[in-house]
N, C-alpha and C positions, 0 to 999 in steps of 0.2 A: 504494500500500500504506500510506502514510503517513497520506494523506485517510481510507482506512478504519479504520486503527488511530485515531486521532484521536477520530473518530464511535465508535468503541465506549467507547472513553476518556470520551467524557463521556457516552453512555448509563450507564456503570456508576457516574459519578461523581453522577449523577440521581438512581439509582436509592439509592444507600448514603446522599443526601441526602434525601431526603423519605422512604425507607422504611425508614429505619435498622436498616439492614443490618447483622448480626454478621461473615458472613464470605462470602466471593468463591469461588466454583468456579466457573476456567478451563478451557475445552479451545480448543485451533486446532492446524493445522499450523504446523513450526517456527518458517516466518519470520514469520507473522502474530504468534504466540505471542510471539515476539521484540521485534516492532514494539509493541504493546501492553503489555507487561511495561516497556518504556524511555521511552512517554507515561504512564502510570500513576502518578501522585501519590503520593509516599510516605505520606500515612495511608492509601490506598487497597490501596497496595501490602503493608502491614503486615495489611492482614483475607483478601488471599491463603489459603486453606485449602489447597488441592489446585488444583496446576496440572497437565494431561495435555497430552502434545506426541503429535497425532496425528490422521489423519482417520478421523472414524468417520460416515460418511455413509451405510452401506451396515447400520451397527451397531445393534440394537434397542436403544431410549430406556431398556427396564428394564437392560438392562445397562451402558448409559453413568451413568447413577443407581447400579447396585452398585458402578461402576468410582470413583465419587467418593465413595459412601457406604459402604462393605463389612460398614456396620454393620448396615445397613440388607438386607442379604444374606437372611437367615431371612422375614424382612417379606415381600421380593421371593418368592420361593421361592412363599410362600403365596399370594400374588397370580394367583402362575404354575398352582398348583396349582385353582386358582378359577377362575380364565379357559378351564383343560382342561376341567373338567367343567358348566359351564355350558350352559345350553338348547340355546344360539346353538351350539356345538361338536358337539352330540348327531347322532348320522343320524335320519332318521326312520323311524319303526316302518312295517314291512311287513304 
């Protein structure tokens, strides 16, 4: 668990360095979340926005996005409302 918290540890210390990065949203289950929050380098740990402790494996991507952005909620909604009536969604005429 260590080896992997480590390895995301410097993917995100990678990525906040060449693509500077304003802020971090986390998600994992507790103890990964755990493991990673206590390798995490304190300027790293200061651009933390939203951390969520949980498994969302089974959860759709636009709603893991609302759950970190809720601003972003209306946005999603329309997206959602797009994707219903879209061609691909349609039956076809009899």
């Amino acid at each position: 668990l260590k080896t992997f918290a480590n390895d995301v540890v410097s993917h995100i210390a990678s990525a906040v360095n060449t693509q500077k990065v304003g802020s971090i949203y986390l998600s994992a289950p507790g103890r990964v979340l755990s493991e990673i929050k206590n390798h995490l380098p304190k300027p790293h740990s200061a651009l933390l926005s939203v951390v969520v402790d949980g498994t969302f494996v089974k959860e759709p991507a636009i709603d893991l996005l609302i759950r970190f952005r809720p601003d972003l909620l209306e946005s999603a909604e329309n997206l959602r409302d797009q994707q219903n009536y879209s061609t691909a969604n349609r039956p076809p005429k009899k």
